[in-house]
C-alpha positions as CSV (number, residue, x, y, z in Angstrom):
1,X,-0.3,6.6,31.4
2,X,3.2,5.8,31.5
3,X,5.9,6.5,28.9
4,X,6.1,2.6,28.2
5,X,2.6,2.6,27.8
6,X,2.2,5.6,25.3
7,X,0.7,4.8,21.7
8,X,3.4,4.6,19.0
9,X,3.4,7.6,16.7
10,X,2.7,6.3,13.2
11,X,1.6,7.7,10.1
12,X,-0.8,5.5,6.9
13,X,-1.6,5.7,3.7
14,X,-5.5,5.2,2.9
15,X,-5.7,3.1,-0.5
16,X,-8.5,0.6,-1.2
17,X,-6.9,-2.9,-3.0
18,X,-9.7,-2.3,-5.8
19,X,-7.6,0.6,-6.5
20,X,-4.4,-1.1,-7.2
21,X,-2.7,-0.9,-10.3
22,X,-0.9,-3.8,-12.3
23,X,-4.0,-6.5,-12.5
24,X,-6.5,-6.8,-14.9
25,X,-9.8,-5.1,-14.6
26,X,-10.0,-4.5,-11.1
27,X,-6.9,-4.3,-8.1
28,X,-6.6,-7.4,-6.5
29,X,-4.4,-9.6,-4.0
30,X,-1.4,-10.7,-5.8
31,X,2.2,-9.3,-6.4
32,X,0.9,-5.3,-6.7
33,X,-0.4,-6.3,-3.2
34,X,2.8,-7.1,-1.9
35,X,4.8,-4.1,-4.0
36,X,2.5,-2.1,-2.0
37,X,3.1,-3.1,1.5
38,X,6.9,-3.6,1.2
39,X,7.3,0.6,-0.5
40,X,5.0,1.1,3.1
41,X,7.5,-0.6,5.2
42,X,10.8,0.8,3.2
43,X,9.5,4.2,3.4
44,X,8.5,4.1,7.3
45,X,4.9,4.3,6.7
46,X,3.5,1.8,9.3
47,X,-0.3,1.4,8.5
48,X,-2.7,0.9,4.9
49,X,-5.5,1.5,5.7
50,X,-8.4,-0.1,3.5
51,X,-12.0,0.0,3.5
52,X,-14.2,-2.9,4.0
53,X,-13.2,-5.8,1.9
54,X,-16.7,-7.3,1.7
55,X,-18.4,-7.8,-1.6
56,X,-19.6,-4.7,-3.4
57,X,-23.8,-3.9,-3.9
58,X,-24.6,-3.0,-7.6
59,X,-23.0,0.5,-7.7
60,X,-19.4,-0.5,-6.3
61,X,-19.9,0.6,-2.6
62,X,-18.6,-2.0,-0.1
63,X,-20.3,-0.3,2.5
64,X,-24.2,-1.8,1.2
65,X,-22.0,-5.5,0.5
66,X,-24.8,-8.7,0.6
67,X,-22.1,-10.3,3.1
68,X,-20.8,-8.4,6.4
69,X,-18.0,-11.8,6.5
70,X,-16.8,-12.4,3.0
71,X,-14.3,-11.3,0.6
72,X,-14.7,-9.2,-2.5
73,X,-14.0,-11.5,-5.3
74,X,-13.3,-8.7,-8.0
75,X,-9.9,-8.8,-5.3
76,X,-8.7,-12.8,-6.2
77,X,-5.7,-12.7,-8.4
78,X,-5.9,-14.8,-11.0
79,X,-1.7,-15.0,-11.9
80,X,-1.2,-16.5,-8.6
81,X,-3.9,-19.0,-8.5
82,X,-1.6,-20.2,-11.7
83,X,1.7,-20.2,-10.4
84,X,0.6,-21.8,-7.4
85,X,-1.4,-24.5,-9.7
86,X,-5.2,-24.3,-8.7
87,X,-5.5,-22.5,-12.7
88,X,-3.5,-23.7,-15.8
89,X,-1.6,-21.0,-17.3
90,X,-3.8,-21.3,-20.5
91,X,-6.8,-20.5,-18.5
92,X,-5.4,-16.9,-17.4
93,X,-6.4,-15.9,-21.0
94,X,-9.7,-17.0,-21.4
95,X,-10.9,-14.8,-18.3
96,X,-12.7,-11.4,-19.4
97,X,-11.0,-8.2,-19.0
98,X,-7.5,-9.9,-20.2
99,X,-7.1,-7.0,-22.9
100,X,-8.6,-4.2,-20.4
101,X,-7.4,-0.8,-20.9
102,X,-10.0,1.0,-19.3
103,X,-8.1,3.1,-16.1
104,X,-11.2,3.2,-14.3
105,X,-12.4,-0.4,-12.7
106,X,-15.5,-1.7,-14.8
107,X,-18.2,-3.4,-12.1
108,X,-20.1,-5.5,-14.5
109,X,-16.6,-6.7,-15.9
110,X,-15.9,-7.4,-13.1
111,X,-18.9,-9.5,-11.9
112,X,-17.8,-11.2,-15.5
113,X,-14.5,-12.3,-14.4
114,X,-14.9,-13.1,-11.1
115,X,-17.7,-15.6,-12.1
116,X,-15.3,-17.2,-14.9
117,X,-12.4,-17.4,-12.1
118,X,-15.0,-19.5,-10.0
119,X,-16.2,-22.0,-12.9
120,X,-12.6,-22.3,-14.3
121,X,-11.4,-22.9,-10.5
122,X,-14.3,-25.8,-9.7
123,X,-12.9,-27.5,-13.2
124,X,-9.7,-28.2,-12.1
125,X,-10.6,-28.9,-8.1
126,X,-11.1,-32.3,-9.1
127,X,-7.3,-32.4,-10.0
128,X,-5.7,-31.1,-7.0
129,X,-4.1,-33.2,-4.2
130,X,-5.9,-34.4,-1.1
131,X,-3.6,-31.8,0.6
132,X,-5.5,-29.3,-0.9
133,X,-8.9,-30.8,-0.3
134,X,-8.1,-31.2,3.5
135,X,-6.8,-27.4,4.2
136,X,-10.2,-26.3,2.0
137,X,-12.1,-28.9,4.0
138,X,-10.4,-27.7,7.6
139,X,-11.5,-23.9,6.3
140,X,-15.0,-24.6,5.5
141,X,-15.4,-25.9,9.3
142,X,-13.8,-22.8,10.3
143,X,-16.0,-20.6,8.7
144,X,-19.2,-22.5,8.9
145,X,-21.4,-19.9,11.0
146,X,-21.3,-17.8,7.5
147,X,-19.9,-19.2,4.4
148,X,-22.8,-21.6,3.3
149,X,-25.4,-19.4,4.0
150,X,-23.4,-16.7,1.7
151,X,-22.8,-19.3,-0.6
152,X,-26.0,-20.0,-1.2
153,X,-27.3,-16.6,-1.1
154,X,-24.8,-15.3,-3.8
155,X,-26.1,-18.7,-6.1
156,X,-30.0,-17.5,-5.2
157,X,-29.9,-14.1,-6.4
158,X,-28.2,-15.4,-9.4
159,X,-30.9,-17.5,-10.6
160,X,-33.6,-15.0,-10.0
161,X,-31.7,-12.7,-12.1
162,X,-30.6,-10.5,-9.0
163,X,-33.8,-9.8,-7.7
164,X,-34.0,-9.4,-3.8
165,X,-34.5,-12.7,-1.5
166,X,-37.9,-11.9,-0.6
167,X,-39.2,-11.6,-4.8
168,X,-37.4,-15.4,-4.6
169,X,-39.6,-18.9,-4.0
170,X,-41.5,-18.0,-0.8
171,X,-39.7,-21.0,0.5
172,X,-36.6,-20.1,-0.2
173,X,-37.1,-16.6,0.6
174,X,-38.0,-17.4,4.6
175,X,-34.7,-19.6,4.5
176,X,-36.4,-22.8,4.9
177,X,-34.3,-25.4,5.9
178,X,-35.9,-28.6,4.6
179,X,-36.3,-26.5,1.0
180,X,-33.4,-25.3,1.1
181,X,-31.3,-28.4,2.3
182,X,-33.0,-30.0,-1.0
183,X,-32.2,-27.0,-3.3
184,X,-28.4,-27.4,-1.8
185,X,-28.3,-31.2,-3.1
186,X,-29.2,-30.5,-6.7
187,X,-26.8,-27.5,-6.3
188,X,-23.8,-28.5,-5.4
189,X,-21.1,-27.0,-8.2
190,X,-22.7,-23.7,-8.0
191,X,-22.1,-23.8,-4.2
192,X,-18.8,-25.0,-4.6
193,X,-17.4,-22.5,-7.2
194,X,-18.5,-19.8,-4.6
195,X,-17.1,-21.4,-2.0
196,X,-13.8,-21.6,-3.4
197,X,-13.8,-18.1,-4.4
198,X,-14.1,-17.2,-0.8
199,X,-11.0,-20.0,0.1
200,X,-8.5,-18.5,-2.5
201,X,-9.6,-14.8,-1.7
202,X,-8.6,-15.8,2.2
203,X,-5.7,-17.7,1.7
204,X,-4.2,-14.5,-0.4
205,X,-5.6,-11.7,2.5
206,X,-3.9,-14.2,4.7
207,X,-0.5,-14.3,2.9
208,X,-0.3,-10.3,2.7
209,X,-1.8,-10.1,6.0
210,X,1.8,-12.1,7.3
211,X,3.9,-10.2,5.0
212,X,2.3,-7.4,6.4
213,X,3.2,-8.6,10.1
214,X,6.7,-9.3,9.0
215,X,7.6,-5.6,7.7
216,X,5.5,-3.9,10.4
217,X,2.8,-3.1,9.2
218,X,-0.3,-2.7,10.4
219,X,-3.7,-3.0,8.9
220,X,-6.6,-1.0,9.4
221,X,-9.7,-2.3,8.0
222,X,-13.4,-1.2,8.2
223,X,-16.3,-2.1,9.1
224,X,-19.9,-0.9,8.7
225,X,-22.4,-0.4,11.7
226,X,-25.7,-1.4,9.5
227,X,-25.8,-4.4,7.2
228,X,-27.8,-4.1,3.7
229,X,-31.0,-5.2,3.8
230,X,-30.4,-7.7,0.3
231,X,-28.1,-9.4,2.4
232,X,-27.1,-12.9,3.2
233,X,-26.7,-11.8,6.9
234,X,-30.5,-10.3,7.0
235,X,-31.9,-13.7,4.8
236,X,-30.4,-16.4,7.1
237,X,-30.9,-14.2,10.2
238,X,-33.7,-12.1,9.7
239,X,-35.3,-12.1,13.7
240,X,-32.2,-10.2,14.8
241,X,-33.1,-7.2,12.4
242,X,-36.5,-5.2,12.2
243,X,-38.0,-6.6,8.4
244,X,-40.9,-9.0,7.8
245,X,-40.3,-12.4,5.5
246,X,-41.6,-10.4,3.0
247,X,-39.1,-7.8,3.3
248,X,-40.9,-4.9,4.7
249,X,-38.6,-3.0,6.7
250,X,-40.7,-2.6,10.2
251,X,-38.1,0.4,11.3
252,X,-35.2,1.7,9.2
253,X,-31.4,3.4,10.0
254,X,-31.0,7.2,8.9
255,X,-29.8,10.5,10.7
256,X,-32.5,12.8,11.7
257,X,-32.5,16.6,10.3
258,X,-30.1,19.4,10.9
259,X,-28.5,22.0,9.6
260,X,-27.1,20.0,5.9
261,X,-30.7,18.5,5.3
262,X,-33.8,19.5,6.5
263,X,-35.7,15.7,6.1
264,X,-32.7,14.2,7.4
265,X,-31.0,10.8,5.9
266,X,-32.7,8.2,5.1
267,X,-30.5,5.1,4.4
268,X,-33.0,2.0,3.7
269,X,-31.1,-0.6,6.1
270,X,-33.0,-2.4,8.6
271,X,-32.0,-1.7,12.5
272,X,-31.0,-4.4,14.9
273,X,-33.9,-5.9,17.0
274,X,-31.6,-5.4,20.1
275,X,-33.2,-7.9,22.2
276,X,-33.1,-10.4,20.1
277,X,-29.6,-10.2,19.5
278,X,-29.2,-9.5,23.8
279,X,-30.8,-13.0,24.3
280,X,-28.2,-14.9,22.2
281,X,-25.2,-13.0,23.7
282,X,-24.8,-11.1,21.3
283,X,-23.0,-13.9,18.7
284,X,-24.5,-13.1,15.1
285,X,-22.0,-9.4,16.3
286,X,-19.2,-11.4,18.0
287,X,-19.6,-13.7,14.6
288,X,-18.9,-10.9,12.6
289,X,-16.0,-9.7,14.7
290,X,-13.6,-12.3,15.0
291,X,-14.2,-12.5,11.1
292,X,-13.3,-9.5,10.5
293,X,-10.1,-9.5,12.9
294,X,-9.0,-12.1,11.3
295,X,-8.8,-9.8,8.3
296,X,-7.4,-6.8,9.7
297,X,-5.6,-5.8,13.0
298,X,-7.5,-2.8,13.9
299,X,-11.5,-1.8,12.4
300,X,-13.1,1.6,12.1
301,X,-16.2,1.3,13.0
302,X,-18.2,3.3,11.2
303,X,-21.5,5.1,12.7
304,X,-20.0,4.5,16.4
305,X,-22.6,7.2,17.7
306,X,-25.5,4.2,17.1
307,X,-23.7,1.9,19.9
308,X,-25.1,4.7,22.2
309,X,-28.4,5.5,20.5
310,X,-29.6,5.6,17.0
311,X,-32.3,7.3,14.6
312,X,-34.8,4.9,14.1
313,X,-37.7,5.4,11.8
314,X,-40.7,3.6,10.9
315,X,-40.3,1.1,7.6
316,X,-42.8,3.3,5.5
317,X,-41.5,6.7,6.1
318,X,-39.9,8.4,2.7
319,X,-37.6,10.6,4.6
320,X,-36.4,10.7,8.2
321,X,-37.9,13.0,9.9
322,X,-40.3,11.1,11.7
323,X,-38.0,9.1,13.3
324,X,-36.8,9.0,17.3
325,X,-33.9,8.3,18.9
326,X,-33.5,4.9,20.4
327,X,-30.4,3.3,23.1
328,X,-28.3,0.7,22.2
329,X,-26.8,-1.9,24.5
330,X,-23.5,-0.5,23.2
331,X,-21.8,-0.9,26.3
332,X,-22.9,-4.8,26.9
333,X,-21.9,-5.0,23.4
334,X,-18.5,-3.6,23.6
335,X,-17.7,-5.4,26.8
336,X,-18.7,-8.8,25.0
337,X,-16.3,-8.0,22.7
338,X,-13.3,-6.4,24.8
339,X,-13.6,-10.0,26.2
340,X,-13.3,-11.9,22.8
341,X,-10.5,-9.5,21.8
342,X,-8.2,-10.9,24.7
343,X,-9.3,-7.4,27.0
344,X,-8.2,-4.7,24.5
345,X,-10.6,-3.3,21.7
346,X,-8.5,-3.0,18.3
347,X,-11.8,-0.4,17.3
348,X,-11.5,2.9,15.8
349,X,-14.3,5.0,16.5
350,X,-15.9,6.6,13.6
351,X,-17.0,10.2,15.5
352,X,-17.6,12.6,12.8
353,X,-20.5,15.1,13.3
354,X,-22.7,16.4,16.0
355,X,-21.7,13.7,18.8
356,X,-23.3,13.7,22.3
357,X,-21.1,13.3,25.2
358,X,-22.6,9.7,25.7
359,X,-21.0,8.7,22.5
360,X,-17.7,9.8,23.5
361,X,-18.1,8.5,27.3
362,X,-19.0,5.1,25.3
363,X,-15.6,6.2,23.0
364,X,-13.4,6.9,26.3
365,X,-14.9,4.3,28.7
366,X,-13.1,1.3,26.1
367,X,-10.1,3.9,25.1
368,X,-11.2,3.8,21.5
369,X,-9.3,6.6,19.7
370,X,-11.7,8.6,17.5
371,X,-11.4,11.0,14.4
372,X,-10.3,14.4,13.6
373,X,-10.6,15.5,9.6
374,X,-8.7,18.6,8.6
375,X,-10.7,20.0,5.9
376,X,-13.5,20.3,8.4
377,X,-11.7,22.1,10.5
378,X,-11.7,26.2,9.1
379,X,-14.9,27.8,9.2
380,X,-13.8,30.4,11.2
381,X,-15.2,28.9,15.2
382,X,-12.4,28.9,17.0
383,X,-14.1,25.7,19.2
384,X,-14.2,23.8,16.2
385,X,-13.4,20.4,17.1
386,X,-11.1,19.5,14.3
387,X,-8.9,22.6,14.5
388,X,-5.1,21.2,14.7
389,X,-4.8,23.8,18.1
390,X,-8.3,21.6,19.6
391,X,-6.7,18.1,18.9
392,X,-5.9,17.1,22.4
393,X,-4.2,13.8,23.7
394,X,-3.2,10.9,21.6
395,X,-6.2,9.3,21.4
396,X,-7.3,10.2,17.7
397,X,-6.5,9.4,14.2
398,X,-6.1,12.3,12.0
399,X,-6.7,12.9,8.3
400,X,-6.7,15.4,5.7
401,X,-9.6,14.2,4.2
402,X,-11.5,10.3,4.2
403,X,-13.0,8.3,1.0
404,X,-15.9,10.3,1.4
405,X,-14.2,13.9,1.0
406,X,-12.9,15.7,-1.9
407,X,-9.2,15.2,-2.6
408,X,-7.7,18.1,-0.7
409,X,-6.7,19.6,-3.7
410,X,-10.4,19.0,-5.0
411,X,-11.6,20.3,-1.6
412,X,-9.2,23.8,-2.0
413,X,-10.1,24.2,-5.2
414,X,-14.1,25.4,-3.9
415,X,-13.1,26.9,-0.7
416,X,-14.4,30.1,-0.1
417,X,-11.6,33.3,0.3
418,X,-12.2,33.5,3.9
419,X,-11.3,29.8,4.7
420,X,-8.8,29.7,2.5
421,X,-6.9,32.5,4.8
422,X,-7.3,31.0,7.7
423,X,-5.4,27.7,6.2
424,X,-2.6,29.9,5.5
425,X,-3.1,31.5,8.9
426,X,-3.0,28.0,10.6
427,X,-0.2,27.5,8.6
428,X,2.0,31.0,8.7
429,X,2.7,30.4,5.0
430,X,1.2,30.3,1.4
431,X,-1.2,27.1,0.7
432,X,0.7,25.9,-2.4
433,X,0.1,22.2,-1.9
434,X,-2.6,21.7,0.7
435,X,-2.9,18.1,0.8
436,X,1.1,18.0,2.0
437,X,0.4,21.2,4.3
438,X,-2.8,19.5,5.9
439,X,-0.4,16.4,6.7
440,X,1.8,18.8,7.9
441,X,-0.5,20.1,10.4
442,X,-1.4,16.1,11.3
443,X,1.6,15.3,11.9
444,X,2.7,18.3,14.0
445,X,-0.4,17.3,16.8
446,X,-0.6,14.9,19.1
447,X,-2.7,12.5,17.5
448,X,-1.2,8.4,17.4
449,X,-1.6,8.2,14.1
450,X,-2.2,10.5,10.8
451,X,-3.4,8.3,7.8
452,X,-3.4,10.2,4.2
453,X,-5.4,9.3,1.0
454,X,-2.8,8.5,-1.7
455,X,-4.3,11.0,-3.7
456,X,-3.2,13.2,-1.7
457,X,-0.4,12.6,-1.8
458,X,0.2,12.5,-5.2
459,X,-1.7,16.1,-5.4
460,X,-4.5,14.5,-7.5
461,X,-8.0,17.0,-8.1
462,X,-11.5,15.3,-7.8
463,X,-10.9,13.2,-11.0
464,X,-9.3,10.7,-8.3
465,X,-12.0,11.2,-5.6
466,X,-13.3,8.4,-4.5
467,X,-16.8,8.2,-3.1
468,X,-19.3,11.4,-3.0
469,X,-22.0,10.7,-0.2
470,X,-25.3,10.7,-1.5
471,X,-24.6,10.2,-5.3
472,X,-25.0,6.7,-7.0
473,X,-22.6,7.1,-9.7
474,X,-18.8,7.7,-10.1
475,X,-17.6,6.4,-7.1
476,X,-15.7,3.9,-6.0
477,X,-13.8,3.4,-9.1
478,X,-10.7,5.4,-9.7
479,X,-7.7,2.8,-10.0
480,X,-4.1,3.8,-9.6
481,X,-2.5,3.6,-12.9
482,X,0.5,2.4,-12.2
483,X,3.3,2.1,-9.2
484,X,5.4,4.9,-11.0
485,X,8.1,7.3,-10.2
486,X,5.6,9.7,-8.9
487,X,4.0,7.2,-6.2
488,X,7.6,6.3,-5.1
489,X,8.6,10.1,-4.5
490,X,5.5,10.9,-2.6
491,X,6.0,7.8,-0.1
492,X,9.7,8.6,0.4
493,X,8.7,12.2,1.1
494,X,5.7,11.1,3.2
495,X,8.2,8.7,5.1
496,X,10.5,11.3,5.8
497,X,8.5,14.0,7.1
498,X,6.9,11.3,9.0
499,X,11.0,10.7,10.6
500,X,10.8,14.8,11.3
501,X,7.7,14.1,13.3
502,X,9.0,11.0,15.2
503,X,6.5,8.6,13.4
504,X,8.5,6.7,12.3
C-alpha cells in the first residue's frame, strides 16, 4: 500500500439521534441534528457514528425493527415540518409529549406522537403545491421495492391491535395480492399518512446527510445481519427466510455454547434460505443495501462471522444447543455487492468474539476493517486480541467500549483489582478517568479510526448506558439532556487530543 493510498486517521463520536437533546419526547432530525454535526466538524471529530435508524420493536431496540429499509418515525422533527409548511404552526401544539419533561425517551409516547405527526401531515397534503406532490410522487417510485409493502405492514398490525402477521386474516397474513390489493383501495389514508412519514423522515436524513458531506463528516451507520421475524421484510418475502405462512420458524439464528452460556443464544429470528435468495441474485440483500447507503456512507455490519457460516437451529428448539453450523454464500454475496458499491465495500466488519480464520479471510479478502474493544482487552493473556500492543495495521476501528458495554466508567467501576492494574500498567500511570485513558490508548495505535461513546466522554456511570445484552428493559433510552458546557469541553478536548494523534 502506498502512502497516497493509506486510510485517513480519524477519530468519532458514537451517539444515536434518539438520544439527542432539544426535541420533544424523543431526539429527532431537526436543528439539534445539525448543532451536532457542525460541534463534530468544529472540533475535528470526522465521523458520528449511529446505530440503525430503522423503526424500533416494542422494547426500543432498533436491532429487532419490523422494517430492515425504513426510518424511525419517533426521529421526524415536527418544528421543521412547520417552518418549511407541510404542518401549521398551531398544530406543533396539539402533538403529545409538547409539555414532556421526562429525561429519559418514553416509547409508547412516542408511538403517540409519531402517529399524530402522520394524521396531522395527511390533513394538510391536500394543501400543498403540485411541486410537492411530484418530488413525493418521484420518491415513492424510487422506493417502491419496499415502502408499500412497509406501509401496509405498519397499517396491518395496527388494526389487529399489534398482533403478529401470521394471527392476521389468513389472507392477509400469506400476503395475498388480490386480498390485499382490495384491502389497499378501501385503505388508502392510512397508507398515505405512513407513507409520508417515511418521505419527511428521508428528506430530513437527506438534508443532514449533505450538511454532513459539506463539513466532512462522515457517517457510519449500522446494519443488522438477521431481520425480525414480525417484519414487513419476512411478510412480503417470506420464501427467502426459513418460516412457514403460519409463522413457524423451520430453523432459527443464535450462537452455539461456550464458555459465557452453557445452552448458547437463542435469538428467535428466522435464517436466510440461502438458495432462494442465490437464484434471484441475491436482490431482496442488494435491495436492502443501496437503501441503507443511501442513509449512511459506511455500515457495520453486525454478526459478520454468519457471511462465512452460521448457527442454525431447528424452529422448535428452546435453547441453542442443538444447532449446527451451516456456510453462507458470503463471498458471492459480498462480491455482488462490491460490484453495486462502484468496486469498494463501505462495510465494517462486526468481529467480536471467538472468530475463525474463515471469517477474517472473508474480512481481509474485501479489506473490510474489523473491530478491536478496549475494555475486553485485560484479562491478563498476553495474546489477547484486543490488547492496544496486538492491534496491528490500520485496518480496524477501535473503541473503548460499544452500545452494548458498560460506560467505561460503569465498566471500571466492577473490575476486579487484578485488571484494574494492568490498565494502569498498559497505561504507566494512575486510572483516574478511564474512558479518556482508554481513548488514549486508541488513539496511540494504528487503527484508522477510534470512535468513542459520548458517554464516555462526558465520564458518565451506567445511568447513561445504553443497551445491556440479554435484558428487555432499560435500554435504549437514555437521552442527552442538553448540548451544554460540559458536551462542548469534552468535544474540544476530544478534538485536540485527536490533533496530538494526527487524526485530525
Amino acid at each position: 500500500m502506498t502512502a497516497a493510498s493509506l486510510p485517513r486517521r480519524r477519530v468519532g463520536v458514537l451517539l444515536h439521534p434518539t438520544a439527542l437533546p432539544g426535541s420533544p419526547v424523543c431526539g429527532g432530525l431537526g436543528a439539534p441534528a445539525r448543532f451536532w454535526i457542525q460541534a463534530l466538524a468544529q472540533n475535528g471529530i470526522g465521523v458520528w457514528q449511529v446505530l440503525p435508524l430503522s423503526p424500533p420493536d416494542g422494547t426500543g431496540s432498533p436491532y429487532s425493527s419490523p422494517s430492515s429499509f425504513a426510518i424511525n418515525p419517533w426521529l421526524l422533527d415536527a418544528k421543521d415540518l412547520s417552518d418549511q409548511g407541510f404542518l401549521q404552526p398551531g398544530d406543533l401544539d396539539a402533538l403529545p409529549g409538547v409539555e414532556a419533561a421526562e429525561p429519559l425517551l418514553d416509547f409508547p409516547l412516542a408511538d403517540r406522537r409519531a402517529a399524530a405527526l402522520a394524521r396531522q401531515l395527511r390533513h394538510r397534503w391536500d394543501q400543498l403545491s403540485h411541486a410537492h406532490h411530484a418530488a413525493f410522487d418521484r420518491w415513492r417510485r424510487d422506493q417502491s421495492r419496499w415502502l408499500q409493502d412497509h406501509a401496509a405492514f405498519m397499517v396491518l398490525r395496527d388494526q389487529n391491535q399489534g398482533r403478529p402477521w401470521w394471527d392476521w386474516p389468513q389472507e392477509l397474513a400469506v400476503h395475498d395480492q388480490t386480498a390485499l390489493g382490495e384491502w389497499r383501495q378501501a385503505h388508502q389514508d392510512r397508507l398515505l399518512e405512513q407513507e409520508l412519514l417515511q418521505w419527511h423522515l428521508s428528506r430530513q436524513w437527506t438534508w443532514l446527510r449533505e450538511l454532513a458531506r459539506e463539513l466532512d463528516v462522515e457517517i457510519l451507520g449500522d446494519l443488522p445481519f438477521y431481520v425480525a421475524r414480525d417484519s414487513a421484510d419476512v411478510w412480503s418475502h417470506r420464501a427467502l427466510f426459513s418460516i412457514a405462512a403460519d409463522g413457524r420458524l423451520r430453523e432459527q439464528s443464535g450462537v452455539p455454547p461456550d464458555y459465557f452460556s452453557a445452552t448458547g443464544q437463542l435469538w428467535g429470528t428466522p435464517v436466510y434460505s440461502w438458495p432462494r435468495h442465490r437464484s434471484t441474485g441475491f436482490r431482496w440483500w442488494r435491495d436492502r443495501l443501496r437503501r441503507q447507503w443511501q442513509l449512511a456512507d459506511r455500515l457495520r455490519l453486525d454478526h459478520f462471522r454468519a457471511l462465512a457460516s452460521y448457527w442454525s437451529v431447528p424452529g422448535g428448539e428452546s435453547t441453542a444447543m442443538n444447532g449446527s453450523w451451516r456456510r453462507s454464500p458470503g463471498r458471492e454475496l459480498l462480491s455482488c455487492l462490491r460490484r453495486d458499491a462502484g468496486g469498494r465495500l463501505p462495510l465494517v466488519a462486526e468481529d467480536l468474539g471467538v472468530i475463525t480464520p474463515d471469517v477474517e479471510q472473508l474480512r481481509d479478502h474485501f479489506h473490510l476493517p474489523g473491530m478491536k474493544v478496549l475494555q475486553f482487552a485485560f484479562d491478563g493473556n498476553p495474546r489477547n486480541p484486543y490488547l492496544p500492543s496486538n492491534i496491528h495495521g490500520t485496518g480496524w476501528v477501535v473503541y473503548p467500549g460499544t452500545h452494548d458495554n458498560p460506560t467505561s466508567l460503569g465498566w471500571w467501576q466492577r473490575l476486579d483489582d487484578d485488571s484494574r492494574a494492568r490498565l494502569a500498567s498498559c497505561l504507566d500511570c494512575p486510572v483516574e478517568a478511564p474512558g479518556w485513558q482508554l481513548l488514549e490508548l486508541g488513539m496511540a495505535s494504528t487503527a484508522q479510526l477510534v470512535v468513542a461513546p459520548l458517554q464516555d466522554l462526558l465520564h458518565l456511570d451506567d445511568v447513561a448506558r445504553f443497551n445491556t445484552p440479554g435484558t428487555v428493559e432499560g435500554n435504549w433510552s437514555w437521552r442527552l439532556p442538553v448540548f451544554d458546557d460540559s458536551v462542548a469541553g469534552a468535544l474540544q478536548g476530544y478534538g485536540l487530543r485527536a490533533e496530538v494523534w494526527s487524526r485530525r
